[in-house]
Structures are given as C-alpha cells and as structure tokens.
MARSEVO-565387 format. One record per residue (C-alpha): residue number from 1; chain; residue in three letters; x, z, y. Coordinates in Angstrom, 1 decimal, padded with zeros to 4 digits. Layout:
<atom NUM, "A", "ALA", <X, Z, Y>> ...
% end
This chain:
<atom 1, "A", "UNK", <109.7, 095.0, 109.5>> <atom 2, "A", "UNK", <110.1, 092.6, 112.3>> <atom 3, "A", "UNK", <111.5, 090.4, 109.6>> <atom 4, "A", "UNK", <108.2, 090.1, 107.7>> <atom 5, "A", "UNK", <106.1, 089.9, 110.4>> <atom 6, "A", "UNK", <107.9, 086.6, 111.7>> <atom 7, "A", "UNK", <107.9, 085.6, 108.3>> <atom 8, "A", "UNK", <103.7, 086.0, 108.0>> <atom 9, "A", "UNK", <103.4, 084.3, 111.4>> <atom 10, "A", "UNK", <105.6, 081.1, 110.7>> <atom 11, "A", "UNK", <103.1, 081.1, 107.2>> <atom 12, "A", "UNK", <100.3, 081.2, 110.0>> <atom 13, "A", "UNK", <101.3, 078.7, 111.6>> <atom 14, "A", "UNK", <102.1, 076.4, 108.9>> <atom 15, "A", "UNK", <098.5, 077.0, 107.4>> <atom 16, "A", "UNK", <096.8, 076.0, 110.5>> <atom 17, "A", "UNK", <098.5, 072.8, 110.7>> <atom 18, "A", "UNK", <097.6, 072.3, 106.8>> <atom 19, "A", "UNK", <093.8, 072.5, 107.6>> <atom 20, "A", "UNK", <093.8, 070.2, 110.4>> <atom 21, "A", "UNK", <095.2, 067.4, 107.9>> <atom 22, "A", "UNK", <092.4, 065.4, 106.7>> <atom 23, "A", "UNK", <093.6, 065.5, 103.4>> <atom 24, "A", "UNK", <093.5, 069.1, 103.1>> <atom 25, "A", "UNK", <090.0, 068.9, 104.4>> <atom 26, "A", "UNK", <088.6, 066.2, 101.8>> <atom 27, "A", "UNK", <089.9, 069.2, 098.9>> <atom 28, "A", "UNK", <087.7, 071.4, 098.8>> <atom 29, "A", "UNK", <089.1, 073.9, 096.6>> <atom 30, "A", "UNK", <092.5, 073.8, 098.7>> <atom 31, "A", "UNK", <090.3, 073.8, 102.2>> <atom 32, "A", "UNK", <088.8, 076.5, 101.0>> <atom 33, "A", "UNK", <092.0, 078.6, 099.5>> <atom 34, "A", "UNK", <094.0, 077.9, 102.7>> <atom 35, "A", "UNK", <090.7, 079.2, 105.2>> <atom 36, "A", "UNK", <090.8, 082.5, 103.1>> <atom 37, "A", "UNK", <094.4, 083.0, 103.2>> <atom 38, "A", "UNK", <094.4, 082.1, 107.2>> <atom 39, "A", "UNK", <091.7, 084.8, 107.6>> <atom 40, "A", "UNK", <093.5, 087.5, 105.4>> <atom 41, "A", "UNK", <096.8, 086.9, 107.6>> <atom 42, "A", "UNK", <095.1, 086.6, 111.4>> <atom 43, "A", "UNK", <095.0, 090.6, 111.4>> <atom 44, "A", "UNK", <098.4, 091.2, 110.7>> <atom 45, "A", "UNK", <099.6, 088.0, 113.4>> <atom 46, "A", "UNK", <096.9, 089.2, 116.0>> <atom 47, "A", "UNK", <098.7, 092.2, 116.4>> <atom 48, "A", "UNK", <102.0, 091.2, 116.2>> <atom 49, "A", "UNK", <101.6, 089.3, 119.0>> <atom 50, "A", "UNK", <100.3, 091.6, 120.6>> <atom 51, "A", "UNK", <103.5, 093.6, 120.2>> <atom 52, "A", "UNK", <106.0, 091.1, 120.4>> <atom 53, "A", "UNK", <104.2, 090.5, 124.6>> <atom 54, "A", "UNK", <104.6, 094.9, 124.8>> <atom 55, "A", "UNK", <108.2, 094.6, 123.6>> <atom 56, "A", "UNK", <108.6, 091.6, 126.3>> <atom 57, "A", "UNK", <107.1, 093.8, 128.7>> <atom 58, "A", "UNK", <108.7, 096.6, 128.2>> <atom 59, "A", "UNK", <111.9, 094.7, 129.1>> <atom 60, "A", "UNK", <110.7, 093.8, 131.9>> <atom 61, "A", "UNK", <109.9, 097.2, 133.4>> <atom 62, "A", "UNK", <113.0, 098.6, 132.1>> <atom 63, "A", "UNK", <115.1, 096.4, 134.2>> <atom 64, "A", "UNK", <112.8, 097.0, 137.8>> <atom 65, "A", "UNK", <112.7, 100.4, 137.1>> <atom 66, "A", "UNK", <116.9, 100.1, 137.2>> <atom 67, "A", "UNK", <117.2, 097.7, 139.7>> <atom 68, "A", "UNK", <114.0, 097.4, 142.2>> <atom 69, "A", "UNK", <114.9, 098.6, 146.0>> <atom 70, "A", "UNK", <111.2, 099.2, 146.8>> <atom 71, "A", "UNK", <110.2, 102.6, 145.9>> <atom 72, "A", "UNK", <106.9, 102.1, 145.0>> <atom 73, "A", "UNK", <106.9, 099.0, 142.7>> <atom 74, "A", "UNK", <109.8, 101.2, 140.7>> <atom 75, "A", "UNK", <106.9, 104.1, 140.7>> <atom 76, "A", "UNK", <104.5, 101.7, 139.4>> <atom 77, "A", "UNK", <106.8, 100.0, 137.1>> <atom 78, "A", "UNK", <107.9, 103.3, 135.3>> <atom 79, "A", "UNK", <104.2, 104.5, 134.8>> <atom 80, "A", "UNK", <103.6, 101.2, 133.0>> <atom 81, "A", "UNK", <106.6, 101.7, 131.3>> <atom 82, "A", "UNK", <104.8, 104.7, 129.9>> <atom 83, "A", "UNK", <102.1, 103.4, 129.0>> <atom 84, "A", "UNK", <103.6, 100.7, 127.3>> <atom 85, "A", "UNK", <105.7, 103.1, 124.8>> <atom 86, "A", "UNK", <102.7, 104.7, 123.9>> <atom 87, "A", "UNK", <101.0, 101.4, 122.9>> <atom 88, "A", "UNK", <103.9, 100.0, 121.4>> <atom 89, "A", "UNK", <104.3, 103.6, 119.5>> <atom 90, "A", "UNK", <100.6, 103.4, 118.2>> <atom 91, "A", "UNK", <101.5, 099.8, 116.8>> <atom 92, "A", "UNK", <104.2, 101.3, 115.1>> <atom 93, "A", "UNK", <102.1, 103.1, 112.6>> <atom 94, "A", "UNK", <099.5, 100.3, 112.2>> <atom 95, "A", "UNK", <102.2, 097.3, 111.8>> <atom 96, "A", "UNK", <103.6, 098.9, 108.6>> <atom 97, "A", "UNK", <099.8, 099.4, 106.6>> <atom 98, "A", "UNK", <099.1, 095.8, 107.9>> <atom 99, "A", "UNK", <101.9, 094.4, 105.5>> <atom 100, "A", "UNK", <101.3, 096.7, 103.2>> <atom 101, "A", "UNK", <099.8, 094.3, 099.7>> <atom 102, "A", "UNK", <096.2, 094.0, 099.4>> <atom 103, "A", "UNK", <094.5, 094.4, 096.7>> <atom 104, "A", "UNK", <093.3, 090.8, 095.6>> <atom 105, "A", "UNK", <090.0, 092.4, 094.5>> <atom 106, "A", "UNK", <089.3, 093.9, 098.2>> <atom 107, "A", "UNK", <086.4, 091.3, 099.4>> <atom 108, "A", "UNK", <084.2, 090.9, 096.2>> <atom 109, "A", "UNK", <081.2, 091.7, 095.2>> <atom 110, "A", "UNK", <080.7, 094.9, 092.4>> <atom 111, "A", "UNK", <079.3, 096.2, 089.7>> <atom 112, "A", "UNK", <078.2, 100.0, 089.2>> <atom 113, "A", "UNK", <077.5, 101.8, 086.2>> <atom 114, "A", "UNK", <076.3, 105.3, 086.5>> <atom 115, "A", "UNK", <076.5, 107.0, 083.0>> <atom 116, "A", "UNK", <074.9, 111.0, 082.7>> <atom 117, "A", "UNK", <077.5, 113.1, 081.1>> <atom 118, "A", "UNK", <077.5, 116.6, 080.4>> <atom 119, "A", "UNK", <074.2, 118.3, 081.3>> <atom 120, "A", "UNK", <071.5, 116.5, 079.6>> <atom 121, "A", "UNK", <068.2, 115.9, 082.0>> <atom 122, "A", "UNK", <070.1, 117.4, 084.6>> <atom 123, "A", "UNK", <073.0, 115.4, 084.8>> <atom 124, "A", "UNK", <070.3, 112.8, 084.2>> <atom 125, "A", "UNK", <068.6, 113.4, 087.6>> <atom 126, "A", "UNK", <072.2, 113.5, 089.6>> <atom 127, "A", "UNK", <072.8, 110.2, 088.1>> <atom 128, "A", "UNK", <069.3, 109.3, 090.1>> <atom 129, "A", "UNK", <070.6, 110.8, 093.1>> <atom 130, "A", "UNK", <074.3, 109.5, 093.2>> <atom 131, "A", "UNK", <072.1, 106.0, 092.5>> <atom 132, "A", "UNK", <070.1, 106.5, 095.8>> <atom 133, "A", "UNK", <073.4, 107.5, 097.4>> <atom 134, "A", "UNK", <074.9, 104.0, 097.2>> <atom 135, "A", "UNK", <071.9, 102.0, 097.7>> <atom 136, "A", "UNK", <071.6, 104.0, 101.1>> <atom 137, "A", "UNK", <075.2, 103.6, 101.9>> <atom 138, "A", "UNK", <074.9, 099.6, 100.9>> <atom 139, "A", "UNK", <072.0, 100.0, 103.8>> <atom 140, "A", "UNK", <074.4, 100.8, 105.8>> <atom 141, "A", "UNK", <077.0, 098.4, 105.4>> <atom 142, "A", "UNK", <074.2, 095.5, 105.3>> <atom 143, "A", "UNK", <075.3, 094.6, 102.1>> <atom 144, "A", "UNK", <072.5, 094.0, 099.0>> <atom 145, "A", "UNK", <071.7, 095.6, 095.8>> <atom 146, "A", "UNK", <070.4, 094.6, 092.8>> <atom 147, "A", "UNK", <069.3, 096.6, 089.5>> <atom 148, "A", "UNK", <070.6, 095.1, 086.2>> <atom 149, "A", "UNK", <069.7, 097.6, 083.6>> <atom 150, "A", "UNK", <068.5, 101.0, 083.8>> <atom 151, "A", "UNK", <067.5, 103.8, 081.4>> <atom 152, "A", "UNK", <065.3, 106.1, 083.7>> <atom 153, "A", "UNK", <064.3, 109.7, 082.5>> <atom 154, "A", "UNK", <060.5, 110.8, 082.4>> <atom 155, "A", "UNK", <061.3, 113.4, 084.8>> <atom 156, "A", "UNK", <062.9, 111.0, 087.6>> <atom 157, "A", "UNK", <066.5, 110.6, 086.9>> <atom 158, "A", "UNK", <068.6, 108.1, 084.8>> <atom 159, "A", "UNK", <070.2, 108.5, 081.4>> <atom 160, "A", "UNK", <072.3, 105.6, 083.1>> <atom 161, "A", "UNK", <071.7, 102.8, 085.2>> <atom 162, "A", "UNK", <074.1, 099.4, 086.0>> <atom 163, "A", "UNK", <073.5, 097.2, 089.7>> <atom 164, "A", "UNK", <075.5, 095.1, 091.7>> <atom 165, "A", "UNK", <076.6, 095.6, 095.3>> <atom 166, "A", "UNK", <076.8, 092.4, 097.2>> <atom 167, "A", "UNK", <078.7, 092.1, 100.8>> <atom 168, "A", "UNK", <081.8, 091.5, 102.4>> <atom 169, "A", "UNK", <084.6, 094.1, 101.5>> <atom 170, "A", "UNK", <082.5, 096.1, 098.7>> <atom 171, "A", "UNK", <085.0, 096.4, 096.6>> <atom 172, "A", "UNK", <087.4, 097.6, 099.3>> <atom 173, "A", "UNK", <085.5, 100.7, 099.9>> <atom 174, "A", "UNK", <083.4, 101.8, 096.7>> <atom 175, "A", "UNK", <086.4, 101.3, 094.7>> <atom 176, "A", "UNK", <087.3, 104.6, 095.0>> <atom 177, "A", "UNK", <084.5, 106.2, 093.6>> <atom 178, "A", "UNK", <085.4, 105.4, 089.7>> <atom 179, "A", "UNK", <085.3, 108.7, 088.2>> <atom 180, "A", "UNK", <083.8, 111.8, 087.2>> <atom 181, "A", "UNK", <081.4, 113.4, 089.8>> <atom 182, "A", "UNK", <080.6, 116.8, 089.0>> <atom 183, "A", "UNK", <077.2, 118.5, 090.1>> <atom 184, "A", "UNK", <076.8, 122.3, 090.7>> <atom 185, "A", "UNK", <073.0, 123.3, 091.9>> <atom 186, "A", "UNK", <069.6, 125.1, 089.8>> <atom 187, "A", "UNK", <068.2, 123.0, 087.8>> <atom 188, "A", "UNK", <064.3, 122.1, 088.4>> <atom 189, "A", "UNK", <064.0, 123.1, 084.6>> <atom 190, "A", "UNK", <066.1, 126.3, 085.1>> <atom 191, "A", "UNK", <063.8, 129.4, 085.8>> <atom 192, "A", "UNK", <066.1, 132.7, 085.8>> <atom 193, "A", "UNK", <068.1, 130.4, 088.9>> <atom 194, "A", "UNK", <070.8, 130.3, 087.2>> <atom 195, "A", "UNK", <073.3, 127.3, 088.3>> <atom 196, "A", "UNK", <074.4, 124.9, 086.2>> <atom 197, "A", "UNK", <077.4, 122.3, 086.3>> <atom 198, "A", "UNK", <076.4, 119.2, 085.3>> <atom 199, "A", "UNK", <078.8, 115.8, 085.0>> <atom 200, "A", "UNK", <077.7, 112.1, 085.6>> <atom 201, "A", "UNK", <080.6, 108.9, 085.1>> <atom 202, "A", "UNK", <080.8, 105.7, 087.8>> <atom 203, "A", "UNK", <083.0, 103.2, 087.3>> <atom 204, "A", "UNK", <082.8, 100.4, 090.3>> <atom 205, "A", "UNK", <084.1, 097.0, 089.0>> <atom 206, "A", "UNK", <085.1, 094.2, 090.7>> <atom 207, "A", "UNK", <082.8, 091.2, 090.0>> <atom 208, "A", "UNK", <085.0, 088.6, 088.4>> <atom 209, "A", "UNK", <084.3, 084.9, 088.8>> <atom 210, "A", "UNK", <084.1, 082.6, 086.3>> <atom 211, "A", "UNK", <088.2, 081.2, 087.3>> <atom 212, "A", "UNK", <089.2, 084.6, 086.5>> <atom 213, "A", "UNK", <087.4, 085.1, 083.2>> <atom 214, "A", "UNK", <087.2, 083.1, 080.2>> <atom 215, "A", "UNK", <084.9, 083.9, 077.8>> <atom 216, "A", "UNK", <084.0, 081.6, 074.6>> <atom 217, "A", "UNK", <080.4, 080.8, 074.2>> <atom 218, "A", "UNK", <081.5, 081.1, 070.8>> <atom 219, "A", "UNK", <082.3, 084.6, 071.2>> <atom 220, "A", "UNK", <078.5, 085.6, 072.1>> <atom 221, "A", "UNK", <075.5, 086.9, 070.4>> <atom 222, "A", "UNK", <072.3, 086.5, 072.9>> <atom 223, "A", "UNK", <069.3, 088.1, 071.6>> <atom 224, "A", "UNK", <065.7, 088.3, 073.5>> <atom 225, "A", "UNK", <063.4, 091.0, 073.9>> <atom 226, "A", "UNK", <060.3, 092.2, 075.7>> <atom 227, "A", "UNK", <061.2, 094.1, 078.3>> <atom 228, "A", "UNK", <059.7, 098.0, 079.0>> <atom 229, "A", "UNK", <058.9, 100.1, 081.5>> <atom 230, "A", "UNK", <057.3, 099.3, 084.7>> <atom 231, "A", "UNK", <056.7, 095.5, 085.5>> <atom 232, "A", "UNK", <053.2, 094.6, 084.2>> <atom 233, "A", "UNK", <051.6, 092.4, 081.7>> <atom 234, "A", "UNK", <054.0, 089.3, 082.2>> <atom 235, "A", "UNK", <057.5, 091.4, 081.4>> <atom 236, "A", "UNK", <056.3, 093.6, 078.8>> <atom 237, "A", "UNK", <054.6, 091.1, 076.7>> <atom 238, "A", "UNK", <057.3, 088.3, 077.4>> <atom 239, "A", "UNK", <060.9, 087.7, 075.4>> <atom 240, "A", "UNK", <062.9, 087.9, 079.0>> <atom 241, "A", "UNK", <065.0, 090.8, 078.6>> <atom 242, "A", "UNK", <068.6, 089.9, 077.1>> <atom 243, "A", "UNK", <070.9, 091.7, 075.8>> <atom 244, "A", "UNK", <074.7, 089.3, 075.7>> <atom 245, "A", "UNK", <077.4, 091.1, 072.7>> <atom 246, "A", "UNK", <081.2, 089.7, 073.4>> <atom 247, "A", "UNK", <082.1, 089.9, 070.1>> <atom 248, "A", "UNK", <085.9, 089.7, 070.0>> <atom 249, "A", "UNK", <085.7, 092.9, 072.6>> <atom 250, "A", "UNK", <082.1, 094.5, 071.2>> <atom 251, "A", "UNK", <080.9, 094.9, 074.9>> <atom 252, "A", "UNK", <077.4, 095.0, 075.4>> <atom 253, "A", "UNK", <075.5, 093.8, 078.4>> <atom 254, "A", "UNK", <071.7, 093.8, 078.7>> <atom 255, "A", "UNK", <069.0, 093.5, 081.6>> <atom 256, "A", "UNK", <065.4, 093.3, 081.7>> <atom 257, "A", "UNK", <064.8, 093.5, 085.3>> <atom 258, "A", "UNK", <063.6, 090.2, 086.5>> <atom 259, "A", "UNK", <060.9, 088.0, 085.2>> <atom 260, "A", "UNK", <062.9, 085.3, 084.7>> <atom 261, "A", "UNK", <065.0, 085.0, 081.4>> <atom 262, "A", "UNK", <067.0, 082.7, 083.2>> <atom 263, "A", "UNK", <067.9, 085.1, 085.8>> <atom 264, "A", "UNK", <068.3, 087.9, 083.7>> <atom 265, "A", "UNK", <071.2, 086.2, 081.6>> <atom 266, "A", "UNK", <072.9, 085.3, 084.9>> <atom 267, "A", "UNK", <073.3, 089.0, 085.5>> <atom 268, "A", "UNK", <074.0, 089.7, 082.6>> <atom 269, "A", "UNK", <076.7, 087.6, 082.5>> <atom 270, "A", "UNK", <077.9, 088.6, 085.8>> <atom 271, "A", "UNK", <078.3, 092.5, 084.2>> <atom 272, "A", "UNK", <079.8, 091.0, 081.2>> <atom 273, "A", "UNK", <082.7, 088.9, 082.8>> <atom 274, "A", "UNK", <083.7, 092.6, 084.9>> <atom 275, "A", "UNK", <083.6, 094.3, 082.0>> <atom 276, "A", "UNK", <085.8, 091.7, 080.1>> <atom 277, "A", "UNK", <088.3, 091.3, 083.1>> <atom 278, "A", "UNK", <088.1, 095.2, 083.3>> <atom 279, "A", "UNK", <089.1, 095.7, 079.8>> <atom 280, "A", "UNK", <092.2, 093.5, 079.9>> <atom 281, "A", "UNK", <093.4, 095.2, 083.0>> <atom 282, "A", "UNK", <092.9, 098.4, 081.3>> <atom 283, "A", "UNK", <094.6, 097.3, 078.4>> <atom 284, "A", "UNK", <097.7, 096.0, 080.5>> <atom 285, "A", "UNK", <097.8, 099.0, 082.3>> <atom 286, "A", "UNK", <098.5, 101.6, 079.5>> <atom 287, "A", "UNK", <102.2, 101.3, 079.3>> <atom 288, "A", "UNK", <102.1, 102.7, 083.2>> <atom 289, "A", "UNK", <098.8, 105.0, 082.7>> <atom 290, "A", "UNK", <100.3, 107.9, 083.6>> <atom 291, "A", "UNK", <101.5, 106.3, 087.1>> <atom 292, "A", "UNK", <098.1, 105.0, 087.9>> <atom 293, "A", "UNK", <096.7, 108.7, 087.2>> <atom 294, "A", "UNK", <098.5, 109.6, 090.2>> <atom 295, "A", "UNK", <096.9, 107.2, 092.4>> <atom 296, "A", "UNK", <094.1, 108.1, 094.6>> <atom 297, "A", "UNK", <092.4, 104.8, 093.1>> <atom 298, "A", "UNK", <093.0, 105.0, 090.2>> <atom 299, "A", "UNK", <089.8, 104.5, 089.0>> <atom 300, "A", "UNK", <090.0, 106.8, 085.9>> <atom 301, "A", "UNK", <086.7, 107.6, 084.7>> <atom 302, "A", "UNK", <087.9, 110.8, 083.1>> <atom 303, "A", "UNK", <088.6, 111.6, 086.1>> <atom 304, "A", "UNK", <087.1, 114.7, 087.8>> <atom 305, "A", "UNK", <087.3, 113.1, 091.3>> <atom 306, "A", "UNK", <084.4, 115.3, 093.5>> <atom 307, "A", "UNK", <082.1, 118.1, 093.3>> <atom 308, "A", "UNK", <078.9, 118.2, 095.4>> <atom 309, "A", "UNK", <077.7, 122.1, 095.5>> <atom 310, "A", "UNK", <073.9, 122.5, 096.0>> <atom 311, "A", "UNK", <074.2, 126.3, 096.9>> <atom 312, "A", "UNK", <077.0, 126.2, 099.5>> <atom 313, "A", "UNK", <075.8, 122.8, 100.9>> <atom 314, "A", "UNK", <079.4, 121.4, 100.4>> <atom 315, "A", "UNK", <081.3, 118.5, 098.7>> <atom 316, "A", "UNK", <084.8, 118.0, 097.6>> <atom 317, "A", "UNK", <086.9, 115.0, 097.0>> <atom 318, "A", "UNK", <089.6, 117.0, 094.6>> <atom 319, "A", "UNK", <092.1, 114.4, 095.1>> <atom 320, "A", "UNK", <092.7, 114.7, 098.6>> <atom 321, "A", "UNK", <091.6, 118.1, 099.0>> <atom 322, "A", "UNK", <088.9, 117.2, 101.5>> <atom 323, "A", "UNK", <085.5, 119.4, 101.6>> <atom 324, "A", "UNK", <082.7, 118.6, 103.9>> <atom 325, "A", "UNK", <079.8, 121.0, 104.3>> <atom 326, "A", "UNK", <077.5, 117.8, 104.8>> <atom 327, "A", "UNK", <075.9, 117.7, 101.2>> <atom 328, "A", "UNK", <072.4, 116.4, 102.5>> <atom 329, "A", "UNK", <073.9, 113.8, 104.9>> <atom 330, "A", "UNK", <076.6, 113.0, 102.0>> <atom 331, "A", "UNK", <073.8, 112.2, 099.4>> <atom 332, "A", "UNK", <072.1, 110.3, 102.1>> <atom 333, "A", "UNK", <074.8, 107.6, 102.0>> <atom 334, "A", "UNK", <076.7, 109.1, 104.7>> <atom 335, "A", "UNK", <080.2, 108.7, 102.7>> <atom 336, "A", "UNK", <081.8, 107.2, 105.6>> <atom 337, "A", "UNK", <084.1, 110.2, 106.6>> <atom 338, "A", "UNK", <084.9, 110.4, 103.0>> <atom 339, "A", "UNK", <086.2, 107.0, 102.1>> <atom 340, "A", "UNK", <088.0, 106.5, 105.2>> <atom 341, "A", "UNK", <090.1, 110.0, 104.1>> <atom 342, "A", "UNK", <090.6, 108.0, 100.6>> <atom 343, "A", "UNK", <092.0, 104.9, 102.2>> <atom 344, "A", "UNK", <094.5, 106.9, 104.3>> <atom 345, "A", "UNK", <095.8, 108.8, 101.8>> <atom 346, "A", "UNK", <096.2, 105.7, 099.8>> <atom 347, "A", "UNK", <098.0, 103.9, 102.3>> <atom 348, "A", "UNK", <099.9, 106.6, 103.4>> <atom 349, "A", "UNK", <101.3, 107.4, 099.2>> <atom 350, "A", "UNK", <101.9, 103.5, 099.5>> <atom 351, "A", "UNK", <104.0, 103.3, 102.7>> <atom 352, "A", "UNK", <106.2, 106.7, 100.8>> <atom 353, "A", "UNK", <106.4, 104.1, 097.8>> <atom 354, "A", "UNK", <108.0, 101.0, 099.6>> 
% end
C-alpha cells in the first residue's frame, strides 16, 4: 500500500510542476486535464502525508519512551504514543478506499428517467413522489434540476417523467438508485383499504459529453411539434417541442419544456447522448452481466432495489439489508443515511475484490 501511495505522490508532484510550465498553461485542453487529475489525487496525497509525519512520530516517541531518564516526559511521550496508534489505525482503513479506482463517471452531471411500472395510476403517483424526492434531495446538495419531458397523470402523478441533475458529484451519489423501487400503501382510488404494491423504474445516467459520444447527424430524425399541457398560448400554439430518433439504435428523445426550440433540442440532445453512451456500456457489459448483478451499483433496472411501506412507516434498501422507519423524512429527500450505507458496502465488496 505504501508502495502506491509513494507512487500517487511522485505523480502529484510531477503534475504540479507540469502546470506551472507556461506551455502547459497556453493548452487549454491539457491545463485543464492535468488541474482535474491534480484535484482527484490531492485527497489521497493529503492524507498520506499526514501519515507518513504519524509514522515519523511515532518513531520518535517510541525511542523516548525507551530511553528518556525524566519520568515525566516518558509519561507524556507514551500517552502520545497512544494517541498516535489510534490515529495512525483510523488511517489504516481510509488509506486503502482512497486508492481504491474511481469511477470516471463520479463528478458529472445526470440524467433521470422515472418510468410507472406495475400498478397503473398508482404506480403513476409514486413515480410523482419518488420525482419530488430527488428534486428535494438536489435542494439539498445545492445542485439544479431541470425537467426534460414529462407525461403527468390527471390525478397528480406521472406516467413517467425524464430531468437532469446538475452539480458537483451527482453521479457519485444518485447512481445507486437505478432500479426497481417498489411501493406498498392504499391507494387514494382504493375504498375497501386494501393495500396495494405498486412498482416504478429509475435509471440515473451519467451525462455524456460530446468527446465521449459520437453521434452522426446523419443518423437523426428531428421532428417539431406544439407542445401540451401547461405553458400558455405561446407553447401550445408554437412548433417548439422536439422529439430527436437515433436511428441506427431507435432511441427516442423528446422535450417540450422550454419556450425555446433551440433550448429544447439542446436537452434533448443532452438525454440522447446518455442514452447512446448507456446503451454501448450495456451492450459491452453482457458477457460479465451476471457479475455486475452482484454489485451494489449495478444499476439494473430490473432490479428490485427498495421498498418504501406506507402502513409501517418504513423503507428498505434490499441490497444491503438496511430498513429505516423514516418513510416521511425518506420521501422528503432525506436519503442521506441511505446512500452513505450504499457507498460503504460498495467499497467494502471492492476492497474483498483487490
């Protein structure tokens, strides 16, 4: 381990004396790839130094704990000495996830679908609620979001409904909710009480940029069409809805929330090139499917991933096995507790892996 820390501080190193060359500067796209890869590695080199003085220190209090004649600085040196170990044993768990790889797709922006599954209007409404559950938890992180398409219900819900989440890290934590939430409460249409279970599909996607996507104009059908719904005169009776095909894939992107046709292809085509890049992944992923099923983000949307129970107040993550009796805070965007359970179990099946 001590190894590859070295090595990740000597590439520290030689990055910072890269960006103070004034060539380096004048290249933008090089300025710019070495700033992001000296941010991504200051973590890791922060704390090893940090270590490397304990370790220094340690030695030091080791040998006047052996050798001092004065009573009292031996004393004090041996309860440092403590203390040290105990620091130096809390770096020994964090070291290890610090080198662990990171996922490429950790800082960038995403895309959400929410799709209503089984359970008709019902499942349609939970697709409303899981859709005010992110936009509260984006509140949260200060991070923005915007509508791109949505299919709302004449009793409040969403049949589905497609946004992008913009902020620093987005992907890193929403990532792991790709799945199949499932939904057990009374229905507002139900009158004998009975409870229902209902089922509602996410899938988060990375956005990809247009470096890591190429698409064809070729290979696109745009077609224009007055927008519906709620937006007044100037949408409904103007062509600036658009609806983007990708022919060679048959993915289907539309949006119809702005005014501007303008601005509505560039969303568009922000959805289209995840969806693209999401395919190919997909597609080079099937040879090891059954690998990624065990991973806790795996982002399967088959996937029955959590349950949110109306009538005992309580939601489970069923890949972890964790179950909070916070449903109201939960659905408030409180999924804090949550996703910080997900990303220790992930790191902790990855450190077992390496």
């Amino acid at each position: 381990m001590l190894d590859k820390l070295q090595k990740v501080e000597d590439r520290f190193r030689e990055i910072e004396s890269q960006i103070g060359d004034p060539s380096v500067v004048a290249n933008v796209d090089r300025f710019t790839k070495l700033t992001r890869e000296l941010s991504t590695l200051e973590p890791i080199v922060k704390k090893f130094r940090e270590y490397k003085k304990i370790l220094e220190q340690i030695d030091e209090d080791k040998i006047l704990v052996e050798t001092a004649d004065d009573e009292e600085l031996k004393t004090m040196a041996a309860e440092e000495l403590a203390d040290l170990k105990k620091s130096k044993a809390e770096l020994d768990k964090e070291l290890p996830i610090l080198l662990l790889p990171r996922d490429p797709n950790d800082d960038k922006n995403v895309i959400v679908e929410i799709r209503g599954g089984v359970g008709g209007e019902e499942a349609a409404l939970f697709a409303g609620d899981l859709f005010r559950m992110y936009t509260r938890f984006a509140e949260r992180q200060g991070w923005r979001v915007d509508i791109v398409d949505a299919n709302p219900t004449t009793i409040g819900g969403f049949k589905e409904i497609s946004f992008t989440v913009d902020g620093q890290g987005a992907y890193s934590k929403l990532k792991y909710e790709s799945g199949t939430h499932r939904v057990q409460r009374v229905p507002v249409t139900e009158s004998s009480g009975r409870i229902h279970t209902s089922a509602v599909t996410v899938a988060v996607l990375p956005e990809a940029e247009e470096v890591d996507v190429e698409i064809n104009p070729n290979d696109l059908r745009i077609d224009t069409y007055c927008a519906s719904g709620a937006g007044g005169q100037y949408v409904n009776r103007t062509e600036t809805a658009i609806r983007i095909t990708h022919l060679p894939s048959g993915i289907v992107v539309q949006c119809q929330d702005e005014k501007s046709q303008l601005k509505n292809k560039e969303k568009a085509m922000r959805v289209l090139r995840a969806r693209v890049k999401d395919l190919a992944v997909r597609e080079q992923n099937e040879a090891i499917a059954a690998d990624r099923k065990n991973q806790v983000g795996s982002g399967d949307r088959s996937e029955r991933i959590r349950t949110y129970n109306f009538p005992q107040g309580r939601v489970t993550d069923h890949r972890i096995g964790l179950t909070l009796h916070k449903l109201d805070g939960v659905l408030n965007g409180d999924l804090d507790e949550i996703i910080s359970a997900l990303i220790t179990a992930d790191q902790s099946k990855r450190l077992t892996e390496n």
